[in-house]
N, C-alpha and C positions, 0 to 999 in steps of 0.2 A: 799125638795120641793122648785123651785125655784119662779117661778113669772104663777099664773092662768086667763087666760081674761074671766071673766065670761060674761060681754057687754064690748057695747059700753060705757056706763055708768060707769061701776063698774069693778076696775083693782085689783089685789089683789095678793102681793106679800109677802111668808115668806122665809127667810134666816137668816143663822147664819155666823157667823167669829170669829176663833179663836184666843185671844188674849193674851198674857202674863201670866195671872194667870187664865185665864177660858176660857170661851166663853160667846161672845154674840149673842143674838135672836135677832130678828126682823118681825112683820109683818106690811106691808102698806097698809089699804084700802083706793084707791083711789075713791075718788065720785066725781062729776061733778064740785064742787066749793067747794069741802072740802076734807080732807084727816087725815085719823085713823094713826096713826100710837104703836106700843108699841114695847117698847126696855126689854129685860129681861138678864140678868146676872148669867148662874150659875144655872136657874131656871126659871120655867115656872109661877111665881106667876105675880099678875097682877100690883103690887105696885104702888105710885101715880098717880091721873085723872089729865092733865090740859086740860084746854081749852084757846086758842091760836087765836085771829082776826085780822085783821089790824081796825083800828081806824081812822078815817076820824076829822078834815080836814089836819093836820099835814102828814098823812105819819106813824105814832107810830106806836106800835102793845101793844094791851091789853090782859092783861096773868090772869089767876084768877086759883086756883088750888080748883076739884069739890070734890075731894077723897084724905084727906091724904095731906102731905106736905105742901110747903108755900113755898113765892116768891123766899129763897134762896136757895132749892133743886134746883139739877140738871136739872130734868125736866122743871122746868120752864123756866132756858135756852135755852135750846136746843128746845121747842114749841115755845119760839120766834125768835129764830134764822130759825126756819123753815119755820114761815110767811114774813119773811122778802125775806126768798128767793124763795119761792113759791108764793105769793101774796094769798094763800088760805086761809080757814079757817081752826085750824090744834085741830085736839083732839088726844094727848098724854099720852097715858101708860105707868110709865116707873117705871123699878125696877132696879134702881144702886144703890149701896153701897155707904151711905153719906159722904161726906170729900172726893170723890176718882177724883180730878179733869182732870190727866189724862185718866182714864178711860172714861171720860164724855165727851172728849175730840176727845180720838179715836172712839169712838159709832156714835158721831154728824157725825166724819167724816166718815166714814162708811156709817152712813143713806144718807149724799149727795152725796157721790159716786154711791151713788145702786140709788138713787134717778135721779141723769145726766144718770145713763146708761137706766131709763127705760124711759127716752124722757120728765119726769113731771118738769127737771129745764132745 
């Protein structure tokens, strides 16, 4: 399944890519001024929540992890690397394998590519 418009509102994309030692998943729900997104490895489990905002008046992006994890899992990066290039608010699901930085690496780049081609950077 690649990408479904349910509205105007609500976009909703899952895809996978095969990578080196597995595959990766993905799905995006897009919402008006936020966006879902969750990454899985290997498996459909739902592993670490963050939640992901830009932060006023600097410009920053504030990360806080709601399920699981802490500031130096992967997901935490890659939710802020997401608002920084979205300007959204981003809640992330994500199930990589700890310590695997290229992995975390290719996924981010992955989600920005699927991301430019569906018009949201």
């Amino acid at each position: 399944m690649d990408s479904i418009d349910t509205s105007e509102d609500v976009r909703i994309s899952s895809f996978s890519e095969d990578v080196r030692d597995g595959s990766l998943y993905f799905q995006i729900i897009r919402l008006r001024k936020q966006m879902y997104v969750w990454i899985g490895y290997n498996s459909a489990k739902f592993g670490h929540l963050y939640a992901s905002v830009p932060t006023r008046p600097n410009n920053s992006v504030s990360v806080t992890s709601l399920i699981g994890g802490g500031s130096d899992n992967s997901g935490s990066s890659i939710a802020r690397h997401l608002v920084h290039k979205t300007g959204l608010n981003i809640i992330l699901a994500c199930h990589l394998p700890k310590d695997t930085p290229l992995l975390e690496f290719n996924a981010e780049k992955i989600l920005i590519g699927k991301l430019k081609n569906l018009g949201i950077i």
